[in-house]
N, C-alpha and C positions, 0 to 999 in steps of 0.2 A: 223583524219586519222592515225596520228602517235599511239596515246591512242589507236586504236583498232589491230593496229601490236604490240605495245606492249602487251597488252591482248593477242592474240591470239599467240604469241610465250611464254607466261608463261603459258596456259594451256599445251602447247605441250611439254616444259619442266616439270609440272608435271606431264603428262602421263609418258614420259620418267623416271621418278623416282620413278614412282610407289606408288602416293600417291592420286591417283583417285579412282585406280582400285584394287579390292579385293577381292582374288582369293581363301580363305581359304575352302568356302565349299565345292565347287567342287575339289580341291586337297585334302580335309580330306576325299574322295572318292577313287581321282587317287591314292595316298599316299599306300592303301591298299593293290594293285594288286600285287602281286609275280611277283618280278623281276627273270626270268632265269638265266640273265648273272652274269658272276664270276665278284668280288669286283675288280680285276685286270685290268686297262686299261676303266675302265666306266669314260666318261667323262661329260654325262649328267643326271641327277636322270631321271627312269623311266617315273614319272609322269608328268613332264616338257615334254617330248619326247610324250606322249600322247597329252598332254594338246592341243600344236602346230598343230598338227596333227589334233584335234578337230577343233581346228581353223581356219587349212586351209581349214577343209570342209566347215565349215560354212564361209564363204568369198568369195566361188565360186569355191573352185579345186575339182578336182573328183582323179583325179590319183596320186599315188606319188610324180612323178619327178614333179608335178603342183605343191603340197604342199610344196613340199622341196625348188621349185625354189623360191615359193610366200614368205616361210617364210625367204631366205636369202632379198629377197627385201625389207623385215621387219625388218630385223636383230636389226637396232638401236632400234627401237620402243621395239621388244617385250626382249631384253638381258635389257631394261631398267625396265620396266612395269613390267617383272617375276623376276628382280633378279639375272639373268643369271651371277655366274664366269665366266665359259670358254665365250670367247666370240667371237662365232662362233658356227654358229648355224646347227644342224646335216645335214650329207650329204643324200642324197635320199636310200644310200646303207643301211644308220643304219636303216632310216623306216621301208625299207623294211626286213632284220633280224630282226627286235623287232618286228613287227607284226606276221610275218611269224612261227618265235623259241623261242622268250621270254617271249610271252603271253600267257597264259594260257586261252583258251576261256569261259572256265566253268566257272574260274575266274573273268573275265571282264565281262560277262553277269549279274553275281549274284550282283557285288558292281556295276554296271550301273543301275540293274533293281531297287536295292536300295537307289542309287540318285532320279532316275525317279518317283520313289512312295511317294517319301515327299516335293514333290512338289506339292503346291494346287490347288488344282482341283475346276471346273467351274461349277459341281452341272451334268454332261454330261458321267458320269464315271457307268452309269447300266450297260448298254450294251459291252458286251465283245467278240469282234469278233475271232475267230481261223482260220486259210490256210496257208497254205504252199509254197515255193517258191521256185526254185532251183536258186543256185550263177552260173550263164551259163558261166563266166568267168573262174570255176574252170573245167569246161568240158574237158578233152583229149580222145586222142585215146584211151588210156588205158582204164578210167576211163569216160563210156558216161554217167555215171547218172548224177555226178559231187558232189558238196554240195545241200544239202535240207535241207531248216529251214520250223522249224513250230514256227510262232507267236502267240501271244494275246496279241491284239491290242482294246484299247477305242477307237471305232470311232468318235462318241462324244467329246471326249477331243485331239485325234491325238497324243493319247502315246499310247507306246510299253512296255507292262508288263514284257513281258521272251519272250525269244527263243531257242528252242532245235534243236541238229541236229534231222536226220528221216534219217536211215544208209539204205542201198540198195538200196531201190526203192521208190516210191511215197504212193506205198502201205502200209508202214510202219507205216504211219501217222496214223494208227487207236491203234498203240501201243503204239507211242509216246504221243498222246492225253494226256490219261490217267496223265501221267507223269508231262506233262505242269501243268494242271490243277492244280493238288498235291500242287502246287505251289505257286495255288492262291488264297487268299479272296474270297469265293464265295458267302458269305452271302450277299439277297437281290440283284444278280448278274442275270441277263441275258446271257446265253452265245447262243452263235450264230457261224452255221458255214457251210459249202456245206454238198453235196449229202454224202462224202467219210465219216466227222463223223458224220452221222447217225447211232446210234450203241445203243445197250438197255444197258449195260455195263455201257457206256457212261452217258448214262442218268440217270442211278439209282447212278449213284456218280456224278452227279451235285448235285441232290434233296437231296441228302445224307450228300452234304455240304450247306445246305440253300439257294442254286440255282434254277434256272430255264434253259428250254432250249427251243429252239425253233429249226427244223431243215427242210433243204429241202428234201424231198424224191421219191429218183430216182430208175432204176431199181436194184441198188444195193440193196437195199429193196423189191423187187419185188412182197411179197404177200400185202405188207402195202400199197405201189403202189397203187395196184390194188383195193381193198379196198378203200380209199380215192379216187379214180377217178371214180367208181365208186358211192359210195353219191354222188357226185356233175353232174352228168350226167344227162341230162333232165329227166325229170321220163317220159312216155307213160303211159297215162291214161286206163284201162282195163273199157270194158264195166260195168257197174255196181260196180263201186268200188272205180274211181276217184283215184285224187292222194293221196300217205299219207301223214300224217304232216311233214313241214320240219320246223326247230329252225334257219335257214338261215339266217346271219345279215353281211351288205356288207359297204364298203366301197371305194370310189372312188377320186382318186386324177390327177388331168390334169397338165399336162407341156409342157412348149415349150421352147427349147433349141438346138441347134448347126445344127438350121434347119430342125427341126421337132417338132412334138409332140409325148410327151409319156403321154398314159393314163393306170394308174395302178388302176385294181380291185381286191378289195379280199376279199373272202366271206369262212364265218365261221359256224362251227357247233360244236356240243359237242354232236351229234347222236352215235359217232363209242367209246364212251369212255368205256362201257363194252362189247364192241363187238370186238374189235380190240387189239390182241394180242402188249401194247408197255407200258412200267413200267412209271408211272404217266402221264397217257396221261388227258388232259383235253380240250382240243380243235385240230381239224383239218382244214386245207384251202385249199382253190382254190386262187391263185395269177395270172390272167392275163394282160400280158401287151399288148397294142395296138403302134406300133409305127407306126406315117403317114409321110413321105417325105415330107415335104412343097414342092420341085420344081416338082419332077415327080410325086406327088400323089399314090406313093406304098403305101399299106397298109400292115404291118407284126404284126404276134402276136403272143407269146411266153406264152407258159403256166406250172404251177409249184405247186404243191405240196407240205405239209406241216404237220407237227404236233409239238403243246408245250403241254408244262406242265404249263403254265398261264391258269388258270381258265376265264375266260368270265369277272368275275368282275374286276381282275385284270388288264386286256388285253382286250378290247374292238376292234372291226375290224381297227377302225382308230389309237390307238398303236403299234396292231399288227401289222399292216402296215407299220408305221416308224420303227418299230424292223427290218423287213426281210429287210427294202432297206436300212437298215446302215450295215448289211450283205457285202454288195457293196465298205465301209468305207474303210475295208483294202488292197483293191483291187485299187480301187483309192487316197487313202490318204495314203499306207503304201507302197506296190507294183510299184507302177505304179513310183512315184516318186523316187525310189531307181531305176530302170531300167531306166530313161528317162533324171529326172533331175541329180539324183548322178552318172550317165552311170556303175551304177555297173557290170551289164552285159558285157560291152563293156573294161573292167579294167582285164585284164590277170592274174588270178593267182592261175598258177599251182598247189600250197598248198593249199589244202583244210582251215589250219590251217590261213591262212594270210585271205584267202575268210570269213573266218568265223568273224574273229575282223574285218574287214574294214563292212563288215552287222551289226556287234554290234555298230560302230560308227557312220553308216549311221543310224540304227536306233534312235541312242542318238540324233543328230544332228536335223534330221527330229522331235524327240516329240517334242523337246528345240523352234523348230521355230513356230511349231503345236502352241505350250502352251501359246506363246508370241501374239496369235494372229493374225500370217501372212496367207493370204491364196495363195500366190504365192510366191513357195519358189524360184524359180530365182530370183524373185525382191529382196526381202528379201537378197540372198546373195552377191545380186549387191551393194546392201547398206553397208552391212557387211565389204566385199571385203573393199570399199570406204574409211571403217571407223570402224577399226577393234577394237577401243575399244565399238564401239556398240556391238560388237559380243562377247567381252567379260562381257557384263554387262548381257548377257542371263543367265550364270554362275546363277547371284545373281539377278535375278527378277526385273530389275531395267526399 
């Protein structure tokens, strides 16, 4: 008994001294960020001031005054672990001006998105999803659109490539596209994305960069629409003449889940590829889904629309099929968890500018736990929280 207290008080004294934990790559990162403030009266380096901050997300706080409170109840652990002169660890006021005025967001997105990319990937990194999402916390009377980022997001792997603002409106996003894209590796890349970037533009600069694309098509497309809903419409037989040949090749996948089943179909052709006005089209789809209630026995079914540029040999209906519904990825693996589990939404702040870094860190935080493996990021920073050099060992792949 006594042998295992002493153990267990000498690892915690070298936590405390900082000869566990090592923190160079991920600070040869922070290290980069343009600091705003004047050299006069700075009492903590930048990147220390981020780092915390990273860490208080990842350990369970979503809001400032969380992070600020959680890191003084740290205070011995992490002034020893990092290093820390001043010893005393920033008040919730400094967070909140360094995110808000001292960061620069174009800044921290670019040296983020360049942490985020040299970290190895799981073989899950084709598919490349794009959407958009307004910070509803940056919402005022003034200002009802608020912040809108546009992501691209690996579904597959649960990292965040870039994210751009999308200035005025939501509509915006077929300008911003373009720009994201610019951005990225596209060679041997699937990109994927809703009705809004549906755009020929768009398309002829994926293929352009060694991409593909695959897109849903709604009436913002309206004659392509029409077109594609039409082939897949039963044909009526004419006396003497039968049906014409159809190249139709379907695939079908069942599930049951949160009390129901979903059944997804989708069924493909290559018949509209020189008939149909769209720059490297090579396949078109019908996607329906059947969803049945287990308790009341409702039956609903949603139907959707589609065309890539994967050729048939490429893409097969049962690929194409796991393409559109990892579609769905950034929606639940990117979206969903920044509004619910990080209550980003629910976090006040007026600055567009402070809205925009606490999304760049929420994004960081979420790839980092993605990549480790967790698939329930509460648990995950329940543990964290617990044992906050686990969360620092995310840093370094450990």
């Amino acid at each position: 008994m006594e042998s295992s207290t002493k153990e267990t008080q000498g690892e915690q004294a070298e936590q405390a001294e900082g000869k566990i934990i090592n923190l160079r790559d991920l600070l040869s990162y922070l290290r980069r960020v343009k600091d705003g403030r004047k050299r006069r009266g700075k009492r903590y380096p930048l990147e220390m001031i981020l780092l915390i901050f990273i860490l208080g997300k990842l350990c369970g706080q979503n809001k400032i005054y969380g992070i600020a409170d959680w890191a003084q109840q740290q205070s011995e652990y992490l002034i020893g672990v990092l290093g820390l002169k001043y010893k005393r660890l920033p008040h919730h006021s400094t967070y909140r001006r360094v995110l808000a005025d001292e960061v620069e967001g174009d800044d921290l997105e670019r040296i983020l998105a360049e942490y985020l990319s040299q970290l190895p990937r799981h073989g899950q990194d084709t598919v490349i999803a794009i959407d958009g999402k307004t910070v509803r916390g940056t919402i005022t009377a003034e200002d009802p659109f608020g912040l809108h980022l546009l992501a691209a997001y690996l579904p597959g792997e649960g990292i965040v490539l870039m994210q751009m603002i999308v200035e005025k409106d939501k509509e915006n996003e077929i300008v911003v596209a373009p720009k994201l894209l610019e951005c990225l590796d596209l060679r041997n890349k699937v990109v994927i994305g809703d009705a809004m970037q549906t755009q020929r533009k768009l398309s002829t600069q994926i293929v352009a960069a060694d991409g593909d694309f695959v897109w849903i098509v709604k009436d913002n497309q309206a004659n392509t629409h029409q077109a594609i809903e039409q082939l897949f419409a039963p044909e009526q037989p004419r006396p003497g003449f039968g049906c014409p040949p159809m190249d139709f090749r379907s695939e079908k996948t069942t599930e049951k889940q949160a009390g129901r089943i979903e059944e997804r179909t989708i069924t493909v052709s290559s018949l509209l590829n020189d008939y149909l006005d769209w720059p490297h089209l090579s396949q078109v789809f019908k996607l329906e889904r059947r969803f049945t209630c287990l308790s009341s026995g409702i039956v609903e079914t949603e139907i959707q629309y589609g065309l890539t540029s994967l050729t048939a040999q490429e893409a097969d209906p049962k690929r194409l099929l796991a393409i559109v519904r990892s579609e769905w990825g950034i929606e639940s693996g990117l979206h969903y968890r920044r509004d619910v589990t990080y209550q980003e939404d629910e976090t006040r702040m007026t600055e567009k500018s402070m809205g925009r870094v606490m999304a760049i860190i929420n994004n960081l935080v979420i790839s980092l736990i993605n990549h480790h493996g967790y698939n329930n990021h509460a648990h995950a920073r329940r543990v964290f929280g617990a044992c906050p050099a686990k969360a620092l060992s995310l840093f370094l792949g450990l």
